[in-house]
C-alpha positions as CSV (number, residue, x, y, z in Angstrom):
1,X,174.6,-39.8,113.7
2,X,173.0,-36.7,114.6
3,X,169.4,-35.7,112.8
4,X,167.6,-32.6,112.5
5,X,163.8,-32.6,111.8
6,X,161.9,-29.1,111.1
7,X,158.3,-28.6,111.5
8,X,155.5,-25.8,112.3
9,X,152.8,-26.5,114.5
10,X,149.2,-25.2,116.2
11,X,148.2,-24.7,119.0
12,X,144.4,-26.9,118.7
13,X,143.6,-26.0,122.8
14,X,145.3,-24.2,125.6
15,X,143.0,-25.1,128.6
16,X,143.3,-24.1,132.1
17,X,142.3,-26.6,133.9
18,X,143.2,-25.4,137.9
19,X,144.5,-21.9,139.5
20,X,145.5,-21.4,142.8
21,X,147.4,-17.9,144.5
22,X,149.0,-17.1,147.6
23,X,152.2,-15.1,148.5
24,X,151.9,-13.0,145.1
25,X,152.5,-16.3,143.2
26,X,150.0,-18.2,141.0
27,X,150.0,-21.6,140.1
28,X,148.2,-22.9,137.3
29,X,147.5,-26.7,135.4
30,X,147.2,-26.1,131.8
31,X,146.3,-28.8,129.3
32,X,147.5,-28.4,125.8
33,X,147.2,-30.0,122.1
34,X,149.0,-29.5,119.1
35,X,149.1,-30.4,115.2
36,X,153.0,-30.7,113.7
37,X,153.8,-30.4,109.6
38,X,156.8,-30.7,108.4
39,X,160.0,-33.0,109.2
40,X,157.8,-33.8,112.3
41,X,154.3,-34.6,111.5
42,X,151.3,-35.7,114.2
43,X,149.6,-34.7,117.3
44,X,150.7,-34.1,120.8
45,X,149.3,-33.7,124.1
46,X,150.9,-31.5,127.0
47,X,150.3,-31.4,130.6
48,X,151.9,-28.1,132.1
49,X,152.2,-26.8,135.4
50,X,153.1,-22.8,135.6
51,X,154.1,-20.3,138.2
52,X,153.8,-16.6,138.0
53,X,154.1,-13.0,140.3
54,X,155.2,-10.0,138.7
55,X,158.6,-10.7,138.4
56,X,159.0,-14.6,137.1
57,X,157.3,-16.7,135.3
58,X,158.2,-20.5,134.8
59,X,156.8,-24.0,133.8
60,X,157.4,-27.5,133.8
61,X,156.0,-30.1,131.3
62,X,155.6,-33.0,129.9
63,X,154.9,-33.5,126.4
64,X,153.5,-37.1,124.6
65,X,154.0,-36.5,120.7
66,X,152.3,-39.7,117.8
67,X,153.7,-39.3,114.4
68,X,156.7,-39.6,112.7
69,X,160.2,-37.7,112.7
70,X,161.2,-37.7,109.2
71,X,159.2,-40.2,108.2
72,X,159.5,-42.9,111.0
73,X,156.7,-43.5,113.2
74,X,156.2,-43.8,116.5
75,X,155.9,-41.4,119.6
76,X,157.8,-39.9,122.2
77,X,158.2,-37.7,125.4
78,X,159.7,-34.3,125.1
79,X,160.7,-33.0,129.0
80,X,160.1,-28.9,129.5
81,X,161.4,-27.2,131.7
82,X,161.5,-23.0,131.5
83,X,162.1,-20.0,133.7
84,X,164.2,-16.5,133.9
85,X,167.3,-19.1,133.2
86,X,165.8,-20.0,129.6
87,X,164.0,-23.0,127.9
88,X,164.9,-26.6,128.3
89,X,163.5,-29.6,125.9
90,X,164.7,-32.9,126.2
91,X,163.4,-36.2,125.0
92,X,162.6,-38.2,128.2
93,X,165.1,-41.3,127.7
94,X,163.6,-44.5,127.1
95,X,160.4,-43.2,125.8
96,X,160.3,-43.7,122.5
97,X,157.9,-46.4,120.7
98,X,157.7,-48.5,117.2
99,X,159.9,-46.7,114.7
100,X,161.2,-44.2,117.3
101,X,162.4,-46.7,119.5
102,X,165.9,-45.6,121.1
103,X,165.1,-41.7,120.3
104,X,167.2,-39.5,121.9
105,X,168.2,-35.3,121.4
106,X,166.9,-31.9,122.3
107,X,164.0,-29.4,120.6
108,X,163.8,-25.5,120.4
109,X,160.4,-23.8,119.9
110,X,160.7,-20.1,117.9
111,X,157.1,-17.8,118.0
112,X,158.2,-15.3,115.2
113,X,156.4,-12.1,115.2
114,X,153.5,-12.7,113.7
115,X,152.9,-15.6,116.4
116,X,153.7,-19.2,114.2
117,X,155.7,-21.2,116.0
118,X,158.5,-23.4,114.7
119,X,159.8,-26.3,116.0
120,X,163.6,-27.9,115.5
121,X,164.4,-31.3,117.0
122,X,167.8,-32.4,117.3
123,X,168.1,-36.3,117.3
124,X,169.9,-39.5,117.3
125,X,167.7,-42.9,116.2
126,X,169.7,-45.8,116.3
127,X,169.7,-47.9,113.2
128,X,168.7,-45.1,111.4
């Protein structure tokens, strides 16, 4: 069966860690953290790689969330991927722990305009 878990979340740290240029395109390592309420409650940390010139922009990512999806604990991996083409996230397959054992389904992120983001995860748990 087919779940949907809302939740908000902050952004505790958006760190740069490396930057490098050439040809017009820059490249860029950037750590991140975040807190989740809601549905989905806990912590994550993200490890993100971007590229950039003045017409494109895109990043890939990987994503390690600890806390619970409607009330089950655990942790997962959510997969990013995001360019001109759009915005990919998928839970990496075979990454969920504990209570979340067996996760599987997609996510959307939505900044509205006064910059909160939301966050909508689209599951399947078996047993659940």
């Amino acid at each position: 069966m087919t779940s949907t878990a809302v939740a908000a979340f902050e952004l505790d740290k958006w760190e740069p860690q490396a930057q490098d240029e050439a040809g017009g395109t820059a490249f860029a390592q950037v750590l991140i953290e975040k807190t989740f309420t809601g549905a989905v409650e806990g912590t994550s940390r993200v490890e993100m790689l971007t590229a950039s010139n003045e017409t494109s922009r895109a990043y890939v990512a990987f994503e390690r969330f600890t806390g619970s999806v409607d009330g089950r604990k655990g942790s997962f991996v959510l997969r990013h991927t995001a360019g001109d083409e759009g915005l990919s996230l998928v839970l990496l397959p075979g990454s969920g722990t504990d209570e979340l054992a067996g996760i599987s389904g997609t996510a959307e992120i939505d900044v509205d305009e006064a910059g909160k983001h939301a966050f909508t995860l689209v599951y399947e748990l078996p047993g659940a």
